[in-house]
N, C-alpha and C positions, 0 to 999 in steps of 0.2 A: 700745815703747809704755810712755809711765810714768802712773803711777795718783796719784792726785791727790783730796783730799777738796774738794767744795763748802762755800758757808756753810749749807747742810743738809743736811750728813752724805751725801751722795750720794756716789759713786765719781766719777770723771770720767778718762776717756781721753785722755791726752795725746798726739796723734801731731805728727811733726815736718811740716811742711808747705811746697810750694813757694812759695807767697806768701801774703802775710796775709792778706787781706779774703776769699779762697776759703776759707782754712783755717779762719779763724775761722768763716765760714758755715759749711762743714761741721763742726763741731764742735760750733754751736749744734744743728742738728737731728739729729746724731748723739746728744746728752745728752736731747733726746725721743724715741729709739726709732725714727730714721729712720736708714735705713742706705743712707749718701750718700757718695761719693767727694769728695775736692778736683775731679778734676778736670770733672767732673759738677757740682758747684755752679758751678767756674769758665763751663763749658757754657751751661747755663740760667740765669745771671746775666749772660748775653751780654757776657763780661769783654773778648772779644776786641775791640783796636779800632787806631787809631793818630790820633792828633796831633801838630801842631807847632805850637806858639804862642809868636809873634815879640813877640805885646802881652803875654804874663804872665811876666816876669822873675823866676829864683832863681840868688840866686849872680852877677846881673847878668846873668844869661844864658837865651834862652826857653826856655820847658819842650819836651821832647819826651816824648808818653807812648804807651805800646805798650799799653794798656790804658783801659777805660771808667772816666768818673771815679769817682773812692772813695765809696762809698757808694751807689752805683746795683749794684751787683752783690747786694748783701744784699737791698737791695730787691724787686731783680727774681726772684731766688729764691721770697723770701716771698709775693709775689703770685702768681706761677706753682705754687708748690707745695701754698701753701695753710696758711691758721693764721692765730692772733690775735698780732699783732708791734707792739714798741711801740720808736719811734726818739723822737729830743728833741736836738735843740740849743740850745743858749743864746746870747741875740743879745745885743752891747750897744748899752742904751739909755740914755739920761737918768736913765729911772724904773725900771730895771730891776734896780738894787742893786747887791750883789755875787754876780754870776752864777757866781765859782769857789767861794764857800762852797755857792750852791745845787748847783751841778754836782755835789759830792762830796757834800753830804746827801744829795742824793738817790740818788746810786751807793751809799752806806753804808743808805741803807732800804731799796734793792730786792735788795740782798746779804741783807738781815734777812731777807725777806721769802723767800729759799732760794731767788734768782734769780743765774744766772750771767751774767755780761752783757758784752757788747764794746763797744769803745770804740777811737775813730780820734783817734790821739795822735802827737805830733811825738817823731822816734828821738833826736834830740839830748839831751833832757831825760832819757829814760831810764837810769838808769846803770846797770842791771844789765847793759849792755853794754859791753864795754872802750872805752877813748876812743876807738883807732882804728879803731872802727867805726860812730860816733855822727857822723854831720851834718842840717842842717839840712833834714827831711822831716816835712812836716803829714801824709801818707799812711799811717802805719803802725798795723795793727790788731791790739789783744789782746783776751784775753780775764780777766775780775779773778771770780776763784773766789770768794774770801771777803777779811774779813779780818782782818789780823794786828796784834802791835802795832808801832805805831808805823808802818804799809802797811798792804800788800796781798797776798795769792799772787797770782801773775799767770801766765797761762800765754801765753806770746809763741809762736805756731806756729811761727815759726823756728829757734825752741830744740830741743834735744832733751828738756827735763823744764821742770815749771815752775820761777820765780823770786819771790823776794821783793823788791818794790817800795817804796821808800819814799813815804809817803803827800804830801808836797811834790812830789816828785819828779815822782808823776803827776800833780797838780794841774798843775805847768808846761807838763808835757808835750799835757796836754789843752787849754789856754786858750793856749797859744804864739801867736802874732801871726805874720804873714807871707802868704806866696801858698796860698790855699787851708787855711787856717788851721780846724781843727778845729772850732771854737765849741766844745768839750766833748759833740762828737756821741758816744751812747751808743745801743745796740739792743741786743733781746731777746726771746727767744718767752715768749709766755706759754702758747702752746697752741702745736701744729700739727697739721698733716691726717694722720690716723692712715692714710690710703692714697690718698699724692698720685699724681697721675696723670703719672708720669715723660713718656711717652711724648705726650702733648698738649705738656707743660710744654717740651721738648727741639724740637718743631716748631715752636712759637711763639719759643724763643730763638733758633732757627737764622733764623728769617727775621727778625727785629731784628738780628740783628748783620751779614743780607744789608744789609739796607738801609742800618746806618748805615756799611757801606764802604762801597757800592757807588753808594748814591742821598741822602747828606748833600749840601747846596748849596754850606757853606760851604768855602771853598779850602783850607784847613789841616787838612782833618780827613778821615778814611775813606784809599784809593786815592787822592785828590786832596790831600790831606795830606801822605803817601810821596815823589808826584812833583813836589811844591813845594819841599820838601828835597831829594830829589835836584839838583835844578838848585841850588838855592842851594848846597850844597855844592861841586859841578863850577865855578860860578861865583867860587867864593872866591877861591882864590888872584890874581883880577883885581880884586876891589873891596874887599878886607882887607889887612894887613901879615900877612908869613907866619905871626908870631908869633899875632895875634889868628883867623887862619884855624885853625893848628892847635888853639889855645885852644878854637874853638868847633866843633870837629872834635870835639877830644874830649870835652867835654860830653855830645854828643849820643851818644857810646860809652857815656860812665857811666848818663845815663837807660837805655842802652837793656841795659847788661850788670849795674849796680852797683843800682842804685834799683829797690826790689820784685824780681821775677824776673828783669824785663830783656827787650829784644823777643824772644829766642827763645825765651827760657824761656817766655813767655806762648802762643807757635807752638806749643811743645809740648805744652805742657796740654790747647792748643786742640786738638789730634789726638788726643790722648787720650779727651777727650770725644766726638770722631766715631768714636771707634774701639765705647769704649761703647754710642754709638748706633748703631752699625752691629750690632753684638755684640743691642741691645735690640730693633731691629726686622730684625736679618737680613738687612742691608741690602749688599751688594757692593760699591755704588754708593756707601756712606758710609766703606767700608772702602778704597776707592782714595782719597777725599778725603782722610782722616786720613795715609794716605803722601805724600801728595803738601803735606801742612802739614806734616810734619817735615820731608819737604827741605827746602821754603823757608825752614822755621829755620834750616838746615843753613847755608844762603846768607847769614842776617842775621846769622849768628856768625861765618861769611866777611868781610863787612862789618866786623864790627871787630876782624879780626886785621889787614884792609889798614889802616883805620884806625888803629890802633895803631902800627903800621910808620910811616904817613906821620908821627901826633905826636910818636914818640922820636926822628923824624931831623932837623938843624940846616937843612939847604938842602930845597927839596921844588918841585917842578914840578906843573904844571897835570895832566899826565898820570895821576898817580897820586890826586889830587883825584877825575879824571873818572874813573877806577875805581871809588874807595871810591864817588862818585855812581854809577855803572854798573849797580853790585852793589844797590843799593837799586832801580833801575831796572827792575831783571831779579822784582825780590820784588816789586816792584808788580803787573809785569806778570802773575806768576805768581797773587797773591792774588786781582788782580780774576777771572781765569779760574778761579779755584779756586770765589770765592764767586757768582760766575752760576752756574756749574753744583751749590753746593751750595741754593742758592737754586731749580732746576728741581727736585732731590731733596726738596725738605721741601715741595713743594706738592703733592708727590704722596704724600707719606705720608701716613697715615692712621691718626690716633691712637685 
């Protein structure tokens, strides 16, 4: 844990973190005197999800994301936990000026003002990270302590200690251009509920993140999402060139292993949370779910070791295609049976 001044003299706790936007969540209510887990914010900000989207292109290639999109998890926190929270984005308009000078005035007056505050910034622009770790992602979340001259302190959760930021550098990073592009989104508590109601807050996220696997309409997204990909993947090698199938083979490895946590890493947070809430309501029945979500991680990081195998080799056959699909197949089937029955479990607890 490294120690860290605010721009009001406060201490602040650095700890390293498995993905942004939990980490930063829990760190903003950790700095008010709420003593909250990553994986408990990831929890109750129903972070758990899956998509495939064939219409939003990065890198010419459709997103796959193993997670709720950015910025609903902080949210969903704040309203379930409880507190006064202020978010902002900046749109452009015609009449709307220069939205990157406003963007960083006002990040520079609410620092004054001895506000710690996070901020959803593209990794590319940031350069306190070595080149070959910087590409082109509107998703990444820090937090900016105070600041310095000529920046920032920033505390990035995937760090082990904070960094110092050049004051351009974040401006970039914040106002980048592309798919899901930041607008210079900023949130911060001003207050929070000095005794939130975990155990309400943890029944209400468990049955949102039932419903948005299990009972979303559209095709690409939830259990119906998983198995649209799966086929499309088993499908490929018949209506792609080898070359373009493994190409978008492995894409869909880097979403799911390289970008943020990655699908199992997010499996696993998610078991950790029902481990918590099994732990918080005594629960047996939430302590078999949470095993039963690491295996299935166990099996989407199975996925891309076969994955990986089929992308480094030059000739590749349908058969091993309809594996790597197989194996996604099998986490479908596993996740939907997981979240019916975590779904029976949280309508019968009793916050």
């Amino acid at each position: 844990m490294a120690q860290e001044l605010t721009s009001a003299g406060k201490p602040f706790s650095h700890l390293h973190s498995a993905h942004c936007e939990s980490g930063v969540t829990a760190a903003l209510f950790r700095d008010k005197g709420i003593n909250i887990s990553e994986a408990m914010a990831f929890g109750i900000g129903s972070g758990i999800f899956f998509g495939h989207l064939p219409f939003i292109k990065w890198v010419g290639l459709p997103i796959t994301t193993y997670r709720s999109r950015p910025g609903t998890l902080f949210s969903k926190v704040a309203k379930r936990l409880g507190g006064e929270f202020i978010t902002k984005k900046y749109h452009r308009f015609w009449w709307s000026g220069d939205i990157t000078k406003q963007g960083m005035d006002d990040l520079r007056r609410l620092l004054r003002e001895g506000n710690i505050v996070g901020l959803t910034t593209n990794i590319y622009w940031l350069s306190y990270f070595p080149d070959r770790f910087r590409f082109q992602f509107n998703g990444h979340n820090i937090i900016v302590l105070r600041e310095i001259e000529n920046g920032f302190r920033v505390a990035d959760p995937v760090l082990d200690h904070p960094v110092d930021c050049l004051a351009e550098d974040l401006e970039r990073a914040r106002f980048a251009r592309g798919p899901l592009e930041p607008k210079g989104y900023m949130y911060y508590a001003k207050s929070v509920r000095p005794d939130p109601d975990f155990r309400s807050a943890c029944i209400t996220a468990m049955k949102d993140s039932c419903n948005m696997m299990l009972r979303t309409p559209f095709p690409y997204v939830g259990l119906r999402g998983i198995r649209y990909l799966a086929k499309v993947t088993i499908k490929s090698p018949d209506i792609l060139e080898a070359h373009e199938a493994r190409r978008r083979l492995a894409n869909i490895v880097r979403m799911q292993e390289e970008v943020g946590t990655g699908g199992a890493g997010f499996r696993f947070m998610y078991a950790a949370f029902l481990q918590e809430t099994a732990d918080l309501f005594g629960s047996s029945e939430l302590a078999d779910l949470s095993r039963e979500m690491t295996a299935i991680g166990d099996i989407w990081r199975e996925f891309a070791v076969v994955s990986a195998r089929i992308i480094k080799q030059r000739g590749q056959t349908e058969e091993t295609f309809a594996k790597a699909g197989g194996l996604m197949l099998i986490c479908a089937g596993r996740e939907e049976q997981l979240f019916r029955d975590l779904d029976k479990v949280a309508r019968n607890l009793k916050s």
